[in-house]
C-alpha positions in Angstrom: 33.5 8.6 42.6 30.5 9.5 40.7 32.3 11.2 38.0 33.9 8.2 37.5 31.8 6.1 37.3 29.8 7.4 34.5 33.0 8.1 32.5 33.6 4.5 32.8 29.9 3.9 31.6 30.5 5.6 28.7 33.9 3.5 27.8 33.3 0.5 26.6 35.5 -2.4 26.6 35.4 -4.8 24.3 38.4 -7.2 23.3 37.4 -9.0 19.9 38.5 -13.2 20.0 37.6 -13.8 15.9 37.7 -12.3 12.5 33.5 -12.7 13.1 33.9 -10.7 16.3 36.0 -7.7 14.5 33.1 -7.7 12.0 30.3 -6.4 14.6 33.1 -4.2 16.6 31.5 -0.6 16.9 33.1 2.1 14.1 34.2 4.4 14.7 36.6 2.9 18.0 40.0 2.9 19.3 42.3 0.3 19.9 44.5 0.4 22.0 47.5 -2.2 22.6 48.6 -3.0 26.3 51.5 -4.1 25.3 52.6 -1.2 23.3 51.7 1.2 26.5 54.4 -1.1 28.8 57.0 -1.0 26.1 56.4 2.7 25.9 56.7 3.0 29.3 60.1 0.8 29.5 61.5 3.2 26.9 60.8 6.4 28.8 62.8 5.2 32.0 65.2 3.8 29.9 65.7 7.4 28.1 65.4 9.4 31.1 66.0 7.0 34.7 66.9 9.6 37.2 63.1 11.4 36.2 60.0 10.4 38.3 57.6 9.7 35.7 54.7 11.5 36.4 52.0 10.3 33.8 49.7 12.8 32.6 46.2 11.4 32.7 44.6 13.3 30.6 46.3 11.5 27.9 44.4 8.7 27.8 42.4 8.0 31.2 41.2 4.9 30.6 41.4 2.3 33.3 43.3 -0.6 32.2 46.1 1.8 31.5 45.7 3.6 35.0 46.2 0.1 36.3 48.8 -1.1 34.1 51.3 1.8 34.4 50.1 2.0 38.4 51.6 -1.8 38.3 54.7 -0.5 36.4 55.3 2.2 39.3 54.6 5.3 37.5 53.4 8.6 39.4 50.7 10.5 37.9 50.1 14.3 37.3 46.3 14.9 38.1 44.1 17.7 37.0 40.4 16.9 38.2 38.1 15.1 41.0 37.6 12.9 38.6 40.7 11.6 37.5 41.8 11.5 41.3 39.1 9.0 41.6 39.8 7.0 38.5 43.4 6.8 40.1 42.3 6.0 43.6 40.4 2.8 41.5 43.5 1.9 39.5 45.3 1.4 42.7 47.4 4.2 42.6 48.7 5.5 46.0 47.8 9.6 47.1 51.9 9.4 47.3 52.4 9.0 43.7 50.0 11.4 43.2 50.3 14.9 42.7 47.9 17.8 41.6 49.1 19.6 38.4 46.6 21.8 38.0 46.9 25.5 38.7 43.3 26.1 38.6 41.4 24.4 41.4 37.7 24.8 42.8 37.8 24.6 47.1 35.8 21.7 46.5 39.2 20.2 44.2 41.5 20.9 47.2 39.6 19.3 50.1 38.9 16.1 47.7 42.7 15.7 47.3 43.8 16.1 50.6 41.1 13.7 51.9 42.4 11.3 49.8 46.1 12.0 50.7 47.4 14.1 48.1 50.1 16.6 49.1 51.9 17.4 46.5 50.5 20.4 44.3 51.1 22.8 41.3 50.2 26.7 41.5 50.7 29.8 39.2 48.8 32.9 40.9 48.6 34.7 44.9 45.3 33.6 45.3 45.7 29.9 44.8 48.1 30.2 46.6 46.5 31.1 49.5 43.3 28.8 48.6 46.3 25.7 49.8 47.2 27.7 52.6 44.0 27.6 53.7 42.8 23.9 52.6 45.9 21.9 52.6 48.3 23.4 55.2 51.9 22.7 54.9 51.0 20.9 51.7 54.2 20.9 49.0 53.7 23.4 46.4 55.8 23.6 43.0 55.4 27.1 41.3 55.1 26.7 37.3 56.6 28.6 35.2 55.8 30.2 32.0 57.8 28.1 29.5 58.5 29.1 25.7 56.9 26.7 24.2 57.5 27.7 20.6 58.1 24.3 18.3 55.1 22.8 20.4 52.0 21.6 17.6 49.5 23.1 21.0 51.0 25.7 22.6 49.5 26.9 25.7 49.8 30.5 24.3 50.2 31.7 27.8 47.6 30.4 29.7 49.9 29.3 32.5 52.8 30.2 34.3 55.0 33.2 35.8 58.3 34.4 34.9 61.0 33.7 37.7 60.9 36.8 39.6 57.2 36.1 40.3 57.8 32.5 40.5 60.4 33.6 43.3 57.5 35.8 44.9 55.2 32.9 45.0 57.7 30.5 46.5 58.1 33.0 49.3 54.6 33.8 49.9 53.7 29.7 49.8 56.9 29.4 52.6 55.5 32.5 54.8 52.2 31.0 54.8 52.7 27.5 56.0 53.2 25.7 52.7 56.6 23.8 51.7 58.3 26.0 48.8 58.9 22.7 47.3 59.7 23.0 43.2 59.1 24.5 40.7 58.1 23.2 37.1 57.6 24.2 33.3 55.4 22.5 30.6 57.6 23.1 27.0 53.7 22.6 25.3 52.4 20.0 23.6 53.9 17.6 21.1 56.9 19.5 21.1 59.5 18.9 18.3 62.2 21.4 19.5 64.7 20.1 22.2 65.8 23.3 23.5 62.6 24.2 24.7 64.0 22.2 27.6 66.7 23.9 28.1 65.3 27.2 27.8 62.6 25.9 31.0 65.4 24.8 33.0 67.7 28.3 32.4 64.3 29.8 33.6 63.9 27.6 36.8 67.3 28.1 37.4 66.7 32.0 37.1 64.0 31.6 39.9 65.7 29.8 42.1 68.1 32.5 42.0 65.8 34.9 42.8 64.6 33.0 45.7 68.0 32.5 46.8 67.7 29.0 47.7 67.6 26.0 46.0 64.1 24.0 45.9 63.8 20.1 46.1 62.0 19.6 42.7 62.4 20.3 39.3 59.4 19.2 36.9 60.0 19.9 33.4 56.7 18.7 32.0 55.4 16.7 29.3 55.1 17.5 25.3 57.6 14.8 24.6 56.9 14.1 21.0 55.5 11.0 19.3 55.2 10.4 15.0 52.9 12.3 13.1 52.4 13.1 9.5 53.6 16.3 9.7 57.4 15.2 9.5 60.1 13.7 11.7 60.5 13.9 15.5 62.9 14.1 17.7 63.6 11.1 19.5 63.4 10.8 23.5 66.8 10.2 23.7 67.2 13.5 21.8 65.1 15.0 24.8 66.2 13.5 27.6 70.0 14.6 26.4 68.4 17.9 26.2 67.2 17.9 29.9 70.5 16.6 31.2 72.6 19.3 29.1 70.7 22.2 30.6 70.6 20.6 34.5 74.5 20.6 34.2 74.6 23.4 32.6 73.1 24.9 35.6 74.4 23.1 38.6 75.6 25.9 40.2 73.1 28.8 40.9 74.9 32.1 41.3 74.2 33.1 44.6 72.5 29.7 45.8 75.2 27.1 44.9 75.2 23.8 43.7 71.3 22.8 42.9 70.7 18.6 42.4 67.0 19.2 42.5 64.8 15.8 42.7 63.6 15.3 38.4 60.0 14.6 37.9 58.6 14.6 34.0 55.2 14.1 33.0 55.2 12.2 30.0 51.0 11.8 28.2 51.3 11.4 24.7 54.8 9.8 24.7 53.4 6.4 27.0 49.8 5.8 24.9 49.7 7.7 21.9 51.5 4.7 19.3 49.8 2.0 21.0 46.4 3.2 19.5 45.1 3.0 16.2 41.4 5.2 15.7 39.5 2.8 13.6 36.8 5.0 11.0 34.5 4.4 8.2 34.4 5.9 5.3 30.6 7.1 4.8 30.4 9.4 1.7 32.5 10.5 -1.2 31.8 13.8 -2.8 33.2 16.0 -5.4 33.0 19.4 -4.0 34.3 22.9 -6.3 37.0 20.9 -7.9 37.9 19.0 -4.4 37.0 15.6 -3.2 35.5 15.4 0.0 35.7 12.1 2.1 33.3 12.3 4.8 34.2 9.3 8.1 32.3 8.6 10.7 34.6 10.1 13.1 35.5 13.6 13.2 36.5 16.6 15.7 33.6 15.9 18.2 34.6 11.7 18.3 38.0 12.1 19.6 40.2 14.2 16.8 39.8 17.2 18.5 43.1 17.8 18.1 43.1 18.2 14.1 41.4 21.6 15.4 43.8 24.4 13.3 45.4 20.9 11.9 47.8 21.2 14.5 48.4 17.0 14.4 47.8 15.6 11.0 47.6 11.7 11.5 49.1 8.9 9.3 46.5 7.4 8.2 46.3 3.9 6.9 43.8 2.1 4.6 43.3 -1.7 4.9 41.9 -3.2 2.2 43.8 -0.9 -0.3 47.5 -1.6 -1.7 50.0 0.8 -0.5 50.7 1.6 -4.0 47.3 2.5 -5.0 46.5 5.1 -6.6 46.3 8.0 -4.1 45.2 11.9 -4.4 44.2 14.6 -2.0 41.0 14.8 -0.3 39.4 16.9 2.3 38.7 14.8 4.9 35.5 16.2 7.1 33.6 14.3 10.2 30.1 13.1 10.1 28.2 16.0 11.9 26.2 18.6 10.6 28.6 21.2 12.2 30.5 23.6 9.4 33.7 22.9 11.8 33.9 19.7 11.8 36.5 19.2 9.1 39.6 17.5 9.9 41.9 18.5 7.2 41.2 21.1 4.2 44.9 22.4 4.0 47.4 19.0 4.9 48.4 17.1 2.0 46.2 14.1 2.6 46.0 11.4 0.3 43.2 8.2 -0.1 42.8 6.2 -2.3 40.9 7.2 -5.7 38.8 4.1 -5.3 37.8 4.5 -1.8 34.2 4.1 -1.3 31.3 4.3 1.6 32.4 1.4 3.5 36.1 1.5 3.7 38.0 1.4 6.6 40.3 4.3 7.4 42.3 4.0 10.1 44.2 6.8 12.2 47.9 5.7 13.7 49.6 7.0 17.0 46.0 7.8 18.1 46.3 6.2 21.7 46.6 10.1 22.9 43.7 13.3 23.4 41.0 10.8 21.7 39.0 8.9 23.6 39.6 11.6 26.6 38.5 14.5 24.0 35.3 12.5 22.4 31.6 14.4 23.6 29.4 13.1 25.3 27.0 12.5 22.8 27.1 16.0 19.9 24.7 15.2 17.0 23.2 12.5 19.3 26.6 10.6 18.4 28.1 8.1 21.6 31.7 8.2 23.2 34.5 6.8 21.2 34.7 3.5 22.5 37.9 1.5 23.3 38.7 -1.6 22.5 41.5 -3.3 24.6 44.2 -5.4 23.0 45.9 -7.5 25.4 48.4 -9.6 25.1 48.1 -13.4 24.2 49.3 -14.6 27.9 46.5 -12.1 29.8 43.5 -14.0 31.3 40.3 -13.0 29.7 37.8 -10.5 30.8 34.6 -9.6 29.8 32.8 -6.1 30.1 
């Protein structure tokens, strides 16, 4: 619980009542809409109902959307002591629960199953055996190597076997105690291509052959895809006809038979990301060799760790500034004094050619791999705080 509770020391809560209250609000901050999480959350069941939502907490751990989407019913796809404990506090049950992670400490196994946890995620022999050991006749889901080409953050291979292995480890998990419960795929991060979906499930569907019998569970991950500046998106209902293509496309498993596995997905980004908005200030404008340089004071150590490689490029929004303002392209860099802070140098990013220290720039669909991503305190700068937006009809709460 400790590790909790100093994450939630770090995150403060504010939720502004007057225009004199968003004056003294911290920059830079997110703020992140209730609301918009719940309706996000309504439109992934609505795009995909027969799928267990699983939500990634990594996304965005913060506690009023643990409890909301714990409310809501959603499972959750945990990774850490800590977020097992931020759970635990949302109210989340150990059977809604289950342990995504392939890469687990002893210490990560016995927390999990003290607290009820039974459901977990492996990739390699010797963690494997490590729940064989800790978590006897725990349910284990073997992960898969997906093809995550289209994703913005590819894993690049850090995870997964190829379905012969994945067959082996199912075996070994059975002979040793364990349930040979599923197996699962994650098609990478803020993936735009639908058939990564299907090309996960062909592979699942190739280790269940191997293993010559069906398993209960089929996750296919997360990397459903939200707006970004980078260009258009697929929708979830683009995804979610993916998924259902490729499961009948593989009902029958030669060999096994007909396979109706249960359908968990782990959707991160697609519940929280558009319900935040990353409010900055701009803090100095420099001409640079022939460039102009807008320095905020937010950058890749604050919480836009993901403009790392510019693999997300934001839409950005100015208040203050009409939309048809005269715009050109700028280098936009973060306030520290390290050389890699700098959010974008080759996207076409456009501000305003009047925009001055003081400005506000805001980023959109920022709810996502923010606050979660902000240090600890690089350059002596705090945590990315959040500011909650509730809706009208919720009782107040102070923090």
């Amino acid at each position: 619980m400790g590790a909790q509770r100093a994450a939630r020391a770090h995150d403060r809560v504010v939720e502004p009542r007057s225009d004199s209250a968003d004056r003294v609000m911290p920059s830079p901050r997110l703020e992140l809409d209730l609301a918009a999480v719940s309706r996000a959350f309504s439109a992934f069941r609505d795009a995909l109902p027969e799928a267990e939502p699983a939500y990634a907490v990594k996304a965005n751990p913060h506690p009023e959307v643990l409890g909301l989407l714990a409310a809501r019913g959603a499972s959750v796809d945990l990774a850490s002591v800590g977020e097992l404990d931020a759970c635990l506090l949302a109210g989340i049950t150990p059977a809604r629960m289950s342990w995504g992670n392939p890469v687990k400490k002893p210490a990560d196994v016995r927390a999990a199953v003290a607290a009820g946890v039974t459901r977990f995620t492996t990739d390699a022999p010797a963690d494997v055996d490590l729940l064989a050991r800790l978590a006897p006749g725990a349910a284990v889901t073997v992960r898969l190597g997906a093809d995550d080409t289209g994703s913005a953050t590819p894993f690049a291979g850090k995870f997964g076997v190829t379905p012969d292995e994945a067959a082996a480890l199912l075996t070994r998990a059975r002979d040793a105690g364990l349930r040979a419960h599923g197996l699962g795929f994650h098609p990478g991060s803020q993936q735009t291509d639908p058939d990564a979906w299907r090309r996960g499930i062909a592979a699942a569907a190739r280790a269940v052959e191997h293993f010559g019998a069906p398993v209960a569970e089929l996750d296919v991950g997360g990397g459903f895809p939200t707006p970004h500046a980078a260009g258009p998106v697929p929708d979830l209902a683009t995804c979610a006809d993916a998924i259902r293509g490729a499961l009948a496309a593989h009902r029958e498993v030669p060999g096994v038979g007909v396979w109706r596995p249960h359908l968990v997905a782990e959707p991160g980004r697609a519940l929280v990301a558009e319900a935040g908005v990353l409010v900055a200030e701009v803090v100095l404008v420099a001409d640079r060799a022939g460039r102009r340089w807008v320095y905020l004071d937010v950058g890749r150590y604050q919480g836009l760790a993901e403009t790392e490689g510019e693999m997300i490029v934001y839409r950005l929004r100015t208040p203050g500034h009409p939309s048809d303002a005269p715009r050109g392209p700028v280098v936009l860099a973060g306030p520290t004094c390290d050389g890699d802070d700098v959010l974008y140098r080759r996207a076409d990013v456009r501000l305003p050619l009047d925009l001055a220290p003081g400005d506000v720039v805001e980023f959109l669909g920022a709810g996502a791999y923010t606050a979660s991503y902000a240090s600890v305190g690089f350059n002596g700068l705090p945590p990315l705080p959040t500011v909650i937006r509730r809706p009208v009809e919720t009782p107040e709460e102070t923090a």
